[in-house]
C-alpha angles and dihedrals in degrees: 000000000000115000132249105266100184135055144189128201114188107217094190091108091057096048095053090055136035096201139002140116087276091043091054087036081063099039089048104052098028086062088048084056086051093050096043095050116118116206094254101066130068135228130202126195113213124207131164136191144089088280136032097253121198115276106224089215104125088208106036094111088046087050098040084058095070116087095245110047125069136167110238104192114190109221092218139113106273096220096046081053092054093054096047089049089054101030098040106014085240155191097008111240089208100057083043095060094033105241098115125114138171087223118103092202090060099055120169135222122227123185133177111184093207126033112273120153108263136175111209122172116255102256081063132106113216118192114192127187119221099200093184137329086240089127079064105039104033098035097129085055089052116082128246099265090042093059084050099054090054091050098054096046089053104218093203097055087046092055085044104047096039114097094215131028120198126173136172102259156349089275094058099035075060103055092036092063098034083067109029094025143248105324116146100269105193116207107237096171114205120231141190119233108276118257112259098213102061084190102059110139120184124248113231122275155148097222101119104190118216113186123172138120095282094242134132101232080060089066099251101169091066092067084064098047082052098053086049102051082041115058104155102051108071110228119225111204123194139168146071120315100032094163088075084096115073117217091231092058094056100020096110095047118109098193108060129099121178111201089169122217111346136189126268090255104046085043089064094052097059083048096059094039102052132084093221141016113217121203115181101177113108093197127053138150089219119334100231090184086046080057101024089055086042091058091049086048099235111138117263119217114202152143113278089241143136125297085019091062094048100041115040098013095114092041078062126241130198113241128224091202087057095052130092115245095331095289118152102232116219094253120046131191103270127223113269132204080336102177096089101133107060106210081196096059091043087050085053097048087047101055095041082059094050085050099045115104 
């Protein structure tokens, strides 16, 4: 059977954030599209908004220069879009960015690596990623204007009307159908780039790294009860919604230090240079920092929950729930054999979905 030629990748998940796991899911595959693009094929970049709103893709000038692959941005209110992609099933993504053809035989791909409402002809292929069911299950923790823009964007139409449903692990693919049934829901895990130096060993240190989204449905607080019973190790704390935390709750607290959301490459050097990773949240569809600090063979503090347990239990964790008192103890479970998700491998399968007719 003749192969998909012609691709789209919605950016709209990297223009609402700067930084986040979604936000490096996204970085990371789409460059592996990118990679694994044969010059016969074309690639369009879809955006949408009232105004052309950064795109938070490191590489995307680097990746517009070459001849088959464009950016196609619909001038258009986001949340009037997302209405008439739900109520109407309108306008279609695939005649704006001019893939579409009558012809079986020239079908196109379209992939949205976080759930956003879409409309897609129907000799289209839509591919959408399900990174966890949290706007379900931990609906009371979310805000009020997060609850309504889930909502609004509808989760379960999106899971019905796309033709393909991935997600990051068995945890999630369960979840997933025990709320939206029993469709077919494929593991792409996602991955970090390999290390080059195999050998790398960490230098000592106190700097214990917390890095999570700031929000109280993430277990916060417990960061703080970390850095008190704690005194001598100094807590970085990075991510969104810093604020979370009130002056008054950590004022007196000698050991914290907030450097906000921070880029992927700054992130990594607080990893390798830490003693600990420490990683709060209690539900998660995946836990990319959990993988991301294990590969770099730092130490990675955590609750001794599902997916955690099923998918980096035998590259050893430290668990909250083992220690006393919370007390870091001097010597902490290393990282072994760590490189278990090959990025390379997810960016494969991807692309031979995009390609399959």
């Amino acid at each position: 059977m003749t192969r998909i030629k012609k691709f789209i990748v919605d950016l709209r998940p990297l223009t609402s954030n700067k930084y986040g796991g979604v936000q490096t899911v996204n970085r990371n595959f789409i460059e592996q599209i990118v990679k694994n693009l044969k010059n016969d094929q074309e690639l369009v970049f879809f955006t949408s908004g009232m105004t052309t709103k950064k795109i938070h893709l490191p590489n995307i000038d680097k990746y517009l220069a070459k001849k088959n692959i464009r950016h196609k941005h619909l001038k258009f209110p986001n949340i009037l879009l997302n209405i008439a992609f739900n109520l109407f099933n309108y306008p279609k993504i695939d005649k704006l960015c001019k893939v579409y053809s009558k012809n079986p035989k020239k079908r196109n791909s379209y992939v949205c690596l976080d759930i956003r409402p879409f409309a897609v002809s129907d000799n289209s292929k839509s591919i959408i990623y399900f990174h966890d069911v949290a706007f379900i299950e931990q609906k009371n923790a979310l805000s009020l204007k997060a609850r309504f823009y889930f909502k609004l964007i509808n989760p379960s139409k999106i899971f019905n009307k796309a033709s393909k449903i991935l997600t990051n692990s068995d945890f999630s693919r369960r979840k997933l159908r025990k709320y939206f049934g029993k469709k077919p829901v494929q593991i792409v895990y996602p991955s970090v780039k390999k290390p080059q130096n195999k050998t790398y060993k960490k230098s000592d240190s106190n700097v214990i790294f917390a890095i999570q989204t700031l929000q109280k449905r993430k277990n916060i607080q417990e960061i703080l009860l970390f850095a008190e019973k704690n005194p001598k190790h100094q807590f970085v704390i990075a991510g969104a919604h810093s604020s979370t935390f009130k002056k008054e709750k950590y004022k007196t607290a000698h050991n914290l230090q907030f450097v906000g959301s921070i880029s992927d490459k700054k992130k990594r050097e607080y990893i390798k240079l830490a003693k600990a990773v420490l990683y709060t949240s209690k539900y998660e569809g995946f836990g990319l920092p959990i993988y991301e600090s294990l590969v770099y063979k730092t130490p990675v503090i955590c609750h001794k929950v599902k997916p955690f347990t099923q998918l980096f239990a035998n590259i050893k964790l430290n668990y909250i729930e083992d220690l006393q008192d919370l007390k870091i103890p001097k010597k902490l479970i290393q990282p072994y054999k760590p490189y278990r998700f090959s990025l390379k491998k997810a960016g494969r399968s991807l692309t031979k979905m995009l390609e399959k007719n």
